[in-house]
N, C-alpha and C positions, 0 to 999 in steps of 0.2 A: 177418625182422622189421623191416629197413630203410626206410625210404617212399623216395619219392625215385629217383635212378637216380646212376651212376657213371658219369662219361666216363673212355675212356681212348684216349691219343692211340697215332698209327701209322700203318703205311698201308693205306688202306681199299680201296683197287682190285684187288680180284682176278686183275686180269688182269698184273699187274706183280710184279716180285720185291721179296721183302721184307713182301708182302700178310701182316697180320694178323688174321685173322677176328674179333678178341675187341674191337678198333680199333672209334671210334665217332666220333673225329674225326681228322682226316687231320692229319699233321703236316708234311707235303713228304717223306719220307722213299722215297716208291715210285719205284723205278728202273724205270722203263715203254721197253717197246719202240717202235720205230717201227708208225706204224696198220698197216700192208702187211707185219706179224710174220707171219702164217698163210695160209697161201694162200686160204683164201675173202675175204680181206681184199685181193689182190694188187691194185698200183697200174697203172690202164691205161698203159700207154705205145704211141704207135704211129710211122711210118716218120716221122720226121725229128724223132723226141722226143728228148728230155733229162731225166733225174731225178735228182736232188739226191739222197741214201738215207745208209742208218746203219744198220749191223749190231750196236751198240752197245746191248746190253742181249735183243738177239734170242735167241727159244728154237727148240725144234727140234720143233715139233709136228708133225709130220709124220713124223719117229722116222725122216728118213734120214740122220741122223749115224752113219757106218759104213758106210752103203751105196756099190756103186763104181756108177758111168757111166764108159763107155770105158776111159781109163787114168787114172783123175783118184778120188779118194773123198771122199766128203763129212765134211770135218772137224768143224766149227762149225758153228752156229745160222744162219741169212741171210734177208733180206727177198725178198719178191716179186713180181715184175711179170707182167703177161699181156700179151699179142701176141696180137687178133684178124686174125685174114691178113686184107686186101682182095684180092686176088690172089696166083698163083703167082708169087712171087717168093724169091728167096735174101737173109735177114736177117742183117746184119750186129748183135751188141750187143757193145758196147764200151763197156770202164770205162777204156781207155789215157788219156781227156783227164783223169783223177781228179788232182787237185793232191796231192802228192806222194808220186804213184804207189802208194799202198795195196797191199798182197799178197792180190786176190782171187782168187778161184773165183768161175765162173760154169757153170751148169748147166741145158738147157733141155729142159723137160718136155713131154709130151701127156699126156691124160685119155682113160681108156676110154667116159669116157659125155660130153668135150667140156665139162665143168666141172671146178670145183676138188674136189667128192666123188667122182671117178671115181679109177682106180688109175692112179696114174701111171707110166709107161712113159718112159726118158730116153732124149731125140735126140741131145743133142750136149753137147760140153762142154768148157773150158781153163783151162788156169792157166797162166799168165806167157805171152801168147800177144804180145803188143803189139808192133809191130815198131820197130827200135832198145833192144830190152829193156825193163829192169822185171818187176815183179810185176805188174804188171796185165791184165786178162783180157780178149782178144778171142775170139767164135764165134759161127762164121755157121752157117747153116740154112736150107735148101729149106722152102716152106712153100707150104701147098696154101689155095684160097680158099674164104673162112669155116672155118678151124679155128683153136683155141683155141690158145696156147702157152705156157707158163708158163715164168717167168725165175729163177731161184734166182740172186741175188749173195751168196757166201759168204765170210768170210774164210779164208785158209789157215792151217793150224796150228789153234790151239787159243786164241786170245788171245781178249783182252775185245773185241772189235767194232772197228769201220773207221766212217770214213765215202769215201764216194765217188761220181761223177758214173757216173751210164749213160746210152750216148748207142746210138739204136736207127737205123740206115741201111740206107735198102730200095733194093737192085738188080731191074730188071724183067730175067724171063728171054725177048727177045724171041724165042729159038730154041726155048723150051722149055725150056732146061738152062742153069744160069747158065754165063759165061762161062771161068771156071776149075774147070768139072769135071775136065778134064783137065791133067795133067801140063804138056802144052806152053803152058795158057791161064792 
């Protein structure tokens, strides 16, 4: 029997925690993820890039917290990048230059169908890989020309979010096979 209407404040963004549906003006309150949260969102990067990133408020839509790649499991929430290969070459990403060394995980994907809706399949993966130590995550990868790659930067453990630098470095394999395939290389 009221006329009129009723504002109430909150946060109005769905896509953010803390979202209240019943919210009809936003009060600053939505702790929002970084845009590159889900993998149809992933940030391009490619051979001699750099990205600034934030794990910091990230969710896990992708539902692979718990899942393992090699010997490493996925703890936490993490942002996304993609690596379309120009060539066969072996991808270095690396978070080591990250200012004060963050505890990532990094983990890198393929797609059944060569986008972010396909099932993912994991390549490669590390934690505390950087050389002179640290938590921070180096892993390289063979990559074939024109395929898609997808980059999980995750934090370790279970905490509230990181921030950290990813720097992406492309080696050409002029033999065919990068030069540290083997043991002696």
């Amino acid at each position: 029997g009221l006329t009129g209407g009723c504002a109430f404040t909150g946060c109005t963004d769905a896509a953010c925690i803390g979202y209240n549906p019943s919210a009809t003006i936003d009060d600053g309150s939505c702790l929002c993820p970084a845009a590159n949260n889900d993998i149809c969102d992933a940030e391009a990067i490619g051979c001699g890039g750099t990205a600034i990133g934030s794990t910091i408020n990230a969710s896990d839509n992708e539902g692979l917290i718990g899942t393992t790649c090699g010997a490493a499991t996925v703890t936490s929430p993490g942002v996304w990048y993609e690596f379309n290969a120009g060539a066969d070459q072996q991808i270095i990403a690396s978070t080591c230059a990250s200012v004060g060394s963050p505890d990532t995980k990094m983990f890198v994907y393929t797609s059944s169908d060569g986008t972010c809706n396909g099932v993912l399949s994991c390549l490669a993966q590390n934690d505390d890989g950087c050389a002179g130590g640290g938590f921070s995550s180096e892993v390289a990868f063979n990559t074939l020309t024109g395929t898609n790659y997808f980059i999980l930067v995750s934090e370790f453990g279970t905490g509230f979010g990181i921030d950290f630098q990813l720097d992406i470095t492309c080696v050409d394999c002029t033999a065919g096979i990068p030069a540290n395939d083997d043991c002696s290389g």
